[in-house]
C-alpha positions in Angstrom: 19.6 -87.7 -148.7 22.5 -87.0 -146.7 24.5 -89.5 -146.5 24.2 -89.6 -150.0 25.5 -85.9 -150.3 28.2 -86.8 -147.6 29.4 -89.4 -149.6 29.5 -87.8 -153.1 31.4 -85.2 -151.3 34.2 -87.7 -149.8 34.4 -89.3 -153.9 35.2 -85.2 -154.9 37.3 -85.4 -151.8 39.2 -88.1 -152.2 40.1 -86.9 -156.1 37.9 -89.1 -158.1 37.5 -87.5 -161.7 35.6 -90.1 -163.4 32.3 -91.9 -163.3 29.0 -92.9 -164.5 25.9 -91.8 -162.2 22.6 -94.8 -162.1 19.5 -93.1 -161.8 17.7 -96.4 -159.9 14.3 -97.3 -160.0 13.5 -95.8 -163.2 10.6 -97.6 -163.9 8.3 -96.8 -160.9 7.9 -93.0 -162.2 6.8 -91.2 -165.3 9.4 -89.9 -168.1 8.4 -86.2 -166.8 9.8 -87.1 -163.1 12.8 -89.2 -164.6 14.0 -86.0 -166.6 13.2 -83.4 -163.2 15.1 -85.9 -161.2 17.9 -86.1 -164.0 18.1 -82.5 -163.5 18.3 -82.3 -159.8 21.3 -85.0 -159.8 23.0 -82.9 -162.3 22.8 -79.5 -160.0 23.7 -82.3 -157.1 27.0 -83.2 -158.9 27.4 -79.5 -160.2 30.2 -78.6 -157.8 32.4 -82.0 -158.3 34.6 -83.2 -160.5 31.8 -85.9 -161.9 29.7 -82.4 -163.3 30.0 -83.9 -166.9 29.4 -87.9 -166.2 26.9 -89.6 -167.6 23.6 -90.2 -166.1 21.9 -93.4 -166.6 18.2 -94.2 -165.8 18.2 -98.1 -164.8 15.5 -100.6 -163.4 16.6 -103.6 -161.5 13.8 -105.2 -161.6 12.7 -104.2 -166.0 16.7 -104.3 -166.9 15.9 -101.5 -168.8 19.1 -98.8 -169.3 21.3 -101.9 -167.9 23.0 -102.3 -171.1 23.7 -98.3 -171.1 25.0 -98.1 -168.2 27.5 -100.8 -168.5 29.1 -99.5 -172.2 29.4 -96.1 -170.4 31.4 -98.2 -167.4 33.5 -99.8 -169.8 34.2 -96.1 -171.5 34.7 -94.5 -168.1 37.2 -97.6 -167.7 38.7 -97.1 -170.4 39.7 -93.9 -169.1 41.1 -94.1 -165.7 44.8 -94.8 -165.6 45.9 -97.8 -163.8 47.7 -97.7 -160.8 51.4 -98.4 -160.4 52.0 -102.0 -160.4 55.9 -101.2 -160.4 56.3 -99.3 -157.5 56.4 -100.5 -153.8 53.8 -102.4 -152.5 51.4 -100.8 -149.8 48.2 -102.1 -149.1 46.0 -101.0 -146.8 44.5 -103.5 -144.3 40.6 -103.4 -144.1 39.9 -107.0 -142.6 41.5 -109.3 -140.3 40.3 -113.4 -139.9 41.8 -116.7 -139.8 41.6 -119.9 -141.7 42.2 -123.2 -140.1 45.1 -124.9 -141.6 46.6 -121.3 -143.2 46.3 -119.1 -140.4 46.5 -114.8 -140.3 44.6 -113.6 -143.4 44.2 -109.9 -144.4 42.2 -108.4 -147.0 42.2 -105.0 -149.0 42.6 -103.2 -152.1 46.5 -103.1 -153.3 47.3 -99.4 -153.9 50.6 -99.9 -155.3 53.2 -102.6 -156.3 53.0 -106.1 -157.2 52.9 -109.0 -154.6 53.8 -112.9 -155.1 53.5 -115.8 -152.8 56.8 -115.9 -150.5 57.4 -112.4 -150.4 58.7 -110.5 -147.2 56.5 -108.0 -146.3 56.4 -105.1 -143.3 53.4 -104.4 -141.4 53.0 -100.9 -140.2 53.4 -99.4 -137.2 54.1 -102.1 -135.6 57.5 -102.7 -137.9 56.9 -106.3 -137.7 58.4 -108.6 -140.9 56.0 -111.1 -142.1 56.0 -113.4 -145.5 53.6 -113.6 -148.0 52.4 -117.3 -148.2 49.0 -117.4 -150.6 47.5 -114.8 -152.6 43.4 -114.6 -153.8 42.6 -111.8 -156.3 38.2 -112.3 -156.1 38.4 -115.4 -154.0 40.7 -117.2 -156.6 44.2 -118.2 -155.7 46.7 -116.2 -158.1 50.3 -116.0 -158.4 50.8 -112.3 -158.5 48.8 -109.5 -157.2 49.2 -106.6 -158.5 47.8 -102.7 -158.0 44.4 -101.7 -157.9 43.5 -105.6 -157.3 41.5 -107.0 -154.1 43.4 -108.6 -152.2 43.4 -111.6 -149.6 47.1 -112.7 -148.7 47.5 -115.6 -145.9 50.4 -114.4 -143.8 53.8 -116.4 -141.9 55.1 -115.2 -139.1 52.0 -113.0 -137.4 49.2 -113.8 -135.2 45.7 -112.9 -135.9 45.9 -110.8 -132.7 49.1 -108.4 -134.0 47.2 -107.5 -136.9 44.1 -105.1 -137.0 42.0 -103.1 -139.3 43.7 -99.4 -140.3 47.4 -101.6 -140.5 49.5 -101.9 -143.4 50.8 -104.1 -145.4 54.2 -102.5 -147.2 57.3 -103.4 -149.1 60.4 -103.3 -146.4 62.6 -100.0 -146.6 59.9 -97.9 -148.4 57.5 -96.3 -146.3 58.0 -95.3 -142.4 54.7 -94.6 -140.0 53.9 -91.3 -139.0 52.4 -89.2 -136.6 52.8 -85.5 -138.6 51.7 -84.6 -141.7 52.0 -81.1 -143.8 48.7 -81.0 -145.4 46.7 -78.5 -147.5 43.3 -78.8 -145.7 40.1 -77.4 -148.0 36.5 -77.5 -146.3 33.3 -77.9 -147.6 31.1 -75.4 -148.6 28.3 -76.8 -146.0 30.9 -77.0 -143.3 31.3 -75.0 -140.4 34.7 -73.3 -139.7 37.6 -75.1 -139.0 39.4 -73.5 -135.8 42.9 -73.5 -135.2 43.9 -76.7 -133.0 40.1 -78.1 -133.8 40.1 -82.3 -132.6 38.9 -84.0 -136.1 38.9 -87.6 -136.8 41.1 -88.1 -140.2 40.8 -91.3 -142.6 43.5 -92.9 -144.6 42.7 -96.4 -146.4 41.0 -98.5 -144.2 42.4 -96.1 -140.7 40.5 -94.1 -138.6 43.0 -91.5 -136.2 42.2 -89.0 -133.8 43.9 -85.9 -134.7 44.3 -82.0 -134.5 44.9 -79.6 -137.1 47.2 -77.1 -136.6 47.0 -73.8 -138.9 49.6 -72.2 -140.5 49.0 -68.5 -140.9 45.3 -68.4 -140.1 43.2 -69.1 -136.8 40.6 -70.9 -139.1 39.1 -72.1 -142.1 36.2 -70.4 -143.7 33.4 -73.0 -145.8 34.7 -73.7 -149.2 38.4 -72.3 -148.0 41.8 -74.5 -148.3 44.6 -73.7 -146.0 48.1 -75.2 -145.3 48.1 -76.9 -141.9 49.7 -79.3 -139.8 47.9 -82.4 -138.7 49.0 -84.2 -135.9 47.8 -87.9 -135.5 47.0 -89.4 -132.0 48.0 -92.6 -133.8 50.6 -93.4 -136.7 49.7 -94.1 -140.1 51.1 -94.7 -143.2 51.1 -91.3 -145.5 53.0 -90.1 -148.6 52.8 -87.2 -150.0 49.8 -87.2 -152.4 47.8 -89.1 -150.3 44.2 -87.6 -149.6 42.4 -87.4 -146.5 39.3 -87.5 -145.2 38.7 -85.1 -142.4 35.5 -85.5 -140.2 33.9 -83.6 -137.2 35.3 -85.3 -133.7 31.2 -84.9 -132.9 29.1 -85.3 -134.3 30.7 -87.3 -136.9 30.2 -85.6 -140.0 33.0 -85.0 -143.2 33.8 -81.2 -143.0 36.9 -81.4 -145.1 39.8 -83.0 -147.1 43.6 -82.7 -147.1 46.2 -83.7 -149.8 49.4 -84.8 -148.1 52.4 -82.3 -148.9 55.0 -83.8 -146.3 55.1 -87.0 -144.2 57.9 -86.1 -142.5 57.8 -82.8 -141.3 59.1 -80.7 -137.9 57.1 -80.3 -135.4 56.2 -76.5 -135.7 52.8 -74.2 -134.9 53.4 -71.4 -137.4 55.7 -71.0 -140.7 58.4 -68.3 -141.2 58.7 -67.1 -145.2 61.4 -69.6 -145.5 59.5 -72.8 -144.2 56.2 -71.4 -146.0 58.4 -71.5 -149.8 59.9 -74.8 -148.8 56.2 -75.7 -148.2 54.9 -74.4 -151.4 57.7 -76.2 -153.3 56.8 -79.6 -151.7 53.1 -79.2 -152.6 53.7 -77.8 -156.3 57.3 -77.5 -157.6 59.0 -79.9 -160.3 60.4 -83.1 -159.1 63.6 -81.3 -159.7 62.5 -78.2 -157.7 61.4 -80.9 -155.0 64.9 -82.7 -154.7 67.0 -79.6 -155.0 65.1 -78.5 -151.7 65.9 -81.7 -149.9 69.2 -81.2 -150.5 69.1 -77.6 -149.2 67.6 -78.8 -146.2 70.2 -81.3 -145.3 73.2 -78.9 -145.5 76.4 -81.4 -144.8 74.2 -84.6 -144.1 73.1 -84.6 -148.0 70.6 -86.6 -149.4 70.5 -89.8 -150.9 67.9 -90.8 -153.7 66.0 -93.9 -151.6 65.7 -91.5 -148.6 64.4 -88.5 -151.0 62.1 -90.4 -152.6 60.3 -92.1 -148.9 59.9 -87.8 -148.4 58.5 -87.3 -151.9 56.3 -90.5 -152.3 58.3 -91.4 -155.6 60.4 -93.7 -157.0 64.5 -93.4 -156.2 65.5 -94.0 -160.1 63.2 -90.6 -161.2 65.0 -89.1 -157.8 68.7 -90.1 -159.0 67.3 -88.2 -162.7 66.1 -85.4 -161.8 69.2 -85.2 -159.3 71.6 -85.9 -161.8 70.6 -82.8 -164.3 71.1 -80.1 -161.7 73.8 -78.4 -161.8 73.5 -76.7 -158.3 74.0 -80.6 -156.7 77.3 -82.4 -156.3 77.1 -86.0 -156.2 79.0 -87.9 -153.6 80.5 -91.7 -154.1 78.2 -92.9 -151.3 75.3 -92.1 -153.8 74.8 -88.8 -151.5 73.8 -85.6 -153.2 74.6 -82.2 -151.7 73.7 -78.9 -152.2 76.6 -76.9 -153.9 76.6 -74.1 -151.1 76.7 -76.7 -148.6 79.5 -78.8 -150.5 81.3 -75.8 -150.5 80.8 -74.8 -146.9 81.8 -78.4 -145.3 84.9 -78.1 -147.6 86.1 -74.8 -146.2 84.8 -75.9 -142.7 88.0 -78.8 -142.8 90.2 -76.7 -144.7 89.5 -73.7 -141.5 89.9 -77.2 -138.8 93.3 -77.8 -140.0 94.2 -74.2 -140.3 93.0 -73.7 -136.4 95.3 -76.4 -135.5 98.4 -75.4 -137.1 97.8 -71.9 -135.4 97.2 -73.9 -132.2 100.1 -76.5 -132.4 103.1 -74.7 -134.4 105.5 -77.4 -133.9 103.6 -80.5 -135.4 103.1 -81.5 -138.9 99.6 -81.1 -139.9 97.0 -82.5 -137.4 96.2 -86.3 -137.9 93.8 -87.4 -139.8 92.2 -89.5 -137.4 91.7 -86.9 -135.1 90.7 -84.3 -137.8 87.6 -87.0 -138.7 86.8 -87.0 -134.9 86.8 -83.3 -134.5 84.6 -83.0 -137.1 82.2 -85.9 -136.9 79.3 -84.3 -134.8 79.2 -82.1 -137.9 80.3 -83.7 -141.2 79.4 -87.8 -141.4 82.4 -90.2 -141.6 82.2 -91.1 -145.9 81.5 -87.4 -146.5 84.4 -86.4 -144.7 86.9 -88.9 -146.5 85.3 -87.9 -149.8 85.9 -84.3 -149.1 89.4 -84.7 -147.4 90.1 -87.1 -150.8 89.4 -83.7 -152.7 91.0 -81.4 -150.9 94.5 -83.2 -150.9 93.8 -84.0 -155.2 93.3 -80.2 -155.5 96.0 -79.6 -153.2 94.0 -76.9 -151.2 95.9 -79.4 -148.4 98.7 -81.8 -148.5 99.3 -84.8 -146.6 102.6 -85.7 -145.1 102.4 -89.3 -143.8 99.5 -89.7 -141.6 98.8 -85.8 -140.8 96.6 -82.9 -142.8 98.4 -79.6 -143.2 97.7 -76.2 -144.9 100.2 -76.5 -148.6 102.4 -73.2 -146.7 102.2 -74.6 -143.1 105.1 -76.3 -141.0 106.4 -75.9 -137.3 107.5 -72.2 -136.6 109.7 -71.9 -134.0 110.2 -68.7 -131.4 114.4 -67.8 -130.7 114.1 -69.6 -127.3 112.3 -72.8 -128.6 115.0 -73.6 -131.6 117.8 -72.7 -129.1 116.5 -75.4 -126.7 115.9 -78.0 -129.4 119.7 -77.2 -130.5 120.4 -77.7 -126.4 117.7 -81.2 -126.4 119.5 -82.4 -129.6 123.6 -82.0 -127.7 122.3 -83.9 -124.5 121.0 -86.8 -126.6 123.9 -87.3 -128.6 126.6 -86.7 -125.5 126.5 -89.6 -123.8 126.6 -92.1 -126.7 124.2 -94.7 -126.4 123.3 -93.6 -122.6 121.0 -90.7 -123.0 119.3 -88.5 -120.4 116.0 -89.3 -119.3 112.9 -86.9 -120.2 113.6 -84.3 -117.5 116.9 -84.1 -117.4 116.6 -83.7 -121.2 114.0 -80.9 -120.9 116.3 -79.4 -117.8 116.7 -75.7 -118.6 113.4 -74.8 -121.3 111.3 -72.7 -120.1 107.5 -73.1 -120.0 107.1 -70.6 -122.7 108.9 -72.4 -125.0 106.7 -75.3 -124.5 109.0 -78.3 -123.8 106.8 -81.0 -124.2 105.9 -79.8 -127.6 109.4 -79.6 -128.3 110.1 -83.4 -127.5 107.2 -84.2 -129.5 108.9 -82.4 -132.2 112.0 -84.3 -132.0 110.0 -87.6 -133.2 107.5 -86.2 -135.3 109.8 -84.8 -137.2 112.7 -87.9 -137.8 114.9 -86.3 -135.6 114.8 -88.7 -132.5 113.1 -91.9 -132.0 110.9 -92.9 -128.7 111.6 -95.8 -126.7 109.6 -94.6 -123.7 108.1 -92.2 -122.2 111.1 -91.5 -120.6 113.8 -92.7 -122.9 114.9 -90.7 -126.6 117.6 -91.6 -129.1 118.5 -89.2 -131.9 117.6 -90.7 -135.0 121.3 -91.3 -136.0 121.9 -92.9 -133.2 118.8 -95.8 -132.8 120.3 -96.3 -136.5 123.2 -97.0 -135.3 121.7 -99.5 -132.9 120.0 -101.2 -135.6 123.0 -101.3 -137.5 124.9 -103.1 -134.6 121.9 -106.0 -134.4 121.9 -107.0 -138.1 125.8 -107.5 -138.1 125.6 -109.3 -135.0 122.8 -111.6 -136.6 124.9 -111.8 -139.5 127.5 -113.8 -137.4 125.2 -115.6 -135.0 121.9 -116.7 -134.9 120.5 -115.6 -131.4 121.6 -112.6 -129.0 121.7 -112.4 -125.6 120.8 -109.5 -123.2 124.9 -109.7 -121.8 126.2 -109.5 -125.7 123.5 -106.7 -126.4 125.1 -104.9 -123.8 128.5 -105.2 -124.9 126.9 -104.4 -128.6 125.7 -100.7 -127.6 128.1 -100.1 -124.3 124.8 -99.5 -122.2 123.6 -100.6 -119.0 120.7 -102.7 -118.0 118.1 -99.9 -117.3 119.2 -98.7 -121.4 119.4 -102.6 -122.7 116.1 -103.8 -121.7 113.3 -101.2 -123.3 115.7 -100.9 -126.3 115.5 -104.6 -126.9 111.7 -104.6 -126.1 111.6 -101.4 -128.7 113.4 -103.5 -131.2 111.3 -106.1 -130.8 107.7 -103.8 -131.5 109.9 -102.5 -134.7 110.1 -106.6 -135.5 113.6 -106.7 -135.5 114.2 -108.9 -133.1 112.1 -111.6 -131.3 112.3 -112.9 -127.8 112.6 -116.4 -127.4 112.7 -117.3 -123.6 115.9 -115.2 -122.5 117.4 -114.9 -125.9 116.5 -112.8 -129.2 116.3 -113.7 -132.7 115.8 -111.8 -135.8 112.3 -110.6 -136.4 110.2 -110.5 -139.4 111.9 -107.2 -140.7 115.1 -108.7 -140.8 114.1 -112.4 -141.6 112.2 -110.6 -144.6 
């Protein structure tokens, strides 16, 4: 009949390579029929993966070929690996109720994982976090469920209202919904052809989404034809890749195809270039290895990390972190990060050519600081990367660090004839009038623009040979030492200072005395207490 053909043809669809085949009703016809209807099941299940199972003649109502057709059961058993009872959990939910006195209640079949009462759980799409409160495996409470098990779990934290048939039931931090799938799509023999953009309804667990296929490379899909597509889900589900699909006609609604998940996280994107179509091909068929070097490829300075790789490769992070860890063409980061090799190489020589544009830029600083190297390059390289590859840089000494500030190993200021003859110029006016210096434009009086005169005060304290008060206000170095000199004797005889004696101290007037005593006091010292100072923790240390 056909739903009967439909649904032997979702079973082949969905992957199932084992079973046993009941002929029913066996004793309501003659040996002669029982052997030409044995023969037409067989040509039936011809084109599927069941072509070799066992076909059992039974009777309900005689028990006759019962016995038979439970030993082959148990052999077919016997033969189907069992699901992963380590991994994640995802279940898909197939029914919704509640129980007075317990509450939300969901039911289906656990495809992966193991679940015990109390466990936090995340339903999907909605994101929200529920717990785990009772489990029934066959209607009897249980302490553990694990894979392949029906499941009932009575659920904290959710209303029977926020939960519906087609959700799921996950582990936190391991699966994400989606809305776009990479998919190799194959249609039946009996179907008609798939056109490009056709509306199809798809089926995942217990969901049913609106969707439409997008082809790559092809405007449609012949009977008995696979092709790589995009599908693109009116509504999220849960997918990894692996996962098979059901595809049915949007009317009248009738399976025309399957799809095996290659990528639940791709772009957006109607057609695929050569280099999109290998990545593709590697996804759907490459080594784990092959799979994970790709990621990183893909990810250029970002990088991958093993959790993150294995959400896109619907596996587990440890076989991630193994297969990462014996290819050579990755280099592992201390954030657990892997990275391509090319691209490793790239974001190193992309800070290295930052700091060498700044020097050219600014040739009278020091190196750029570090701080603001990290900001110029954070809409490219992320903050950890950059410290790791700065860290490797300055160990290999491709750069060197002088204080705070990056520099090229050769690189220092470089000065033009007129800009070291104003410094020499900057340098006599500060140390003329003693302890009474010019302010910032009188000192600057005389440089010309071209030799950049702000750069050239900046200079001065960058480089140890003057020390900033204000804005306004420079020392040279040996002269604020001076100062500091004159305050520790001083506190050596007395115990306080006053703004009068601070005067006298350093032969300057009021406008001098009061932002050097207030620059003392950021350097710690001195203190102010009410209208007096006392030693700060520099000198009290």
């Amino acid at each position: 009949m056909p739903q009967t053909r439909e649904h032997l043809a979702i079973v082949d669809l969905l992957g199932v390579r084992d079973g046993v085949i009941a002929l029913t009703k066996s004793d309501l016809v003659a040996p002669e029929m029982l052997r030409l209807v044995e023969e037409e099941a067989r040509a039936l299940v011809a084109p599927t993966a069941l072509r070799d199972a066992p076909i059992v003649p039974v009777s309900s109502t005689t028990g006759e070929g019962i016995p038979a057709f439970l030993d082959e059961l148990e052999r077919a058993v016997a033969r189907v690996g069992g699901r992963d009872a380590s991994g994640p959990v995802r279940l898909p939910i197939d029914r919704v109720f509640s129980v007075e006195g317990i509450g939300t209640v969901v039911t289906g079949t656990l495809w992966s994982g193991t679940v015990h009462p109390s466990d936090t759980l995340l339903l999907l799409p909605g994101g929200q976090a529920v717990r785990a409160r009772q489990l029934e495996v066959h209607d009897q409470a249980t302490p553990e469920a694990t894979a392949g098990n029906r499941t009932a779990i009575a659920l904290h934290g959710v209303s029977r209202e926020d939960v519906a048939r087609g959700d799921w039931l996950v582990q936190p931090g391991r699966y994400h919904a989606t809305d776009l799938v990479d998919a190799r799509v194959k249609l039946l023999a009996s179907a008609r052809p798939l056109a490009n953009r056709a509306r199809v309804r798809v089926h995942l667990g217990a969901s049913e989404t609106l969707a439409r296929v997008v082809l790559f490379g092809t405007e449609e899909i012949l009977p008995g034809v696979s092709a790589l597509a995009q599908i693109r889900l009116e509504a999220p589900v849960v997918a990894v890749p692996g996962d098979r699909l059901v595809l049915r006609a949007y009317s009248p609604s009738v399976t025309i195809a399957g799809a095996r998940v290659i990528d639940a996280s791709p772009p957006r994107r109607a057609r695929l270039d050569e280099g999109s179509r290998k990545a593709l091909e590697i996804l759907e068929s490459g080594s784990l290895a092959d799979r994970v070097a790709l990621l990183a490829r893909q990810a250029g300075f970002e990088g991958t990390r093993a959790d993150v790789a294995a959400l896109r490769l619907g596996t587990e992070p440890t076989a991630v972190e193994a297969a990462a860890s014996r290819l050579p063409a990755l280099v592992r980061l201390n954030d657990r990060r892997w990275l391509d090799q090319a691209a490793w190489a790239a974001l190193l020589a992309r800070v290295v050519d930052a700091v060498r544009r700044y020097g050219e830029a600014h040739r009278l600083r020091h190196g750029i600081p570090k701080g603001e190297l990290k900001s110029l390059l954070a809409r490219e390289i992320e903050g950890p990367v950059f410290d790791e590859a700065l860290e490797r840089l300055l160990a290999d000494r491709t750069l060197r660090s002088e204080q705070d500030r990056v520099g090229l190993p050769d690189s220092g200021p470089t000065f033009a004839p007129e800009q070291a003859q104003a410094l020499e110029r900057m340098e006599r006016r500060l140390d003329a009038g003693g302890f009474q210096v010019p302010d910032l434009a009188e000192l600057l009086r005389d440089v010309p623009a071209s030799a950049r005169p702000a750069e050239l005060a900046r200079y001065l304290v960058e480089s140890g040979r003057a020390v900033r008060v204000t804005s306004d206000l420079y020392w040279t170095a040996a002269r604020w030492a001076e100062v500091e000199s004159r305050v520790r004797e001083h506190f050596a005889r007395k115990p306080a200072l006053a703004m009068g004696e601070f005067k006298d101290l350093v032969q300057v007037s009021r406008k001098y005395a009061v932002p050097m005593l207030e620059h003392l006091d950021r350097l710690g010292i001195t203190r102010r207490e009410g209208d007096l100072r006392v030693p700060g923790p520099r000198l009290r240390g």
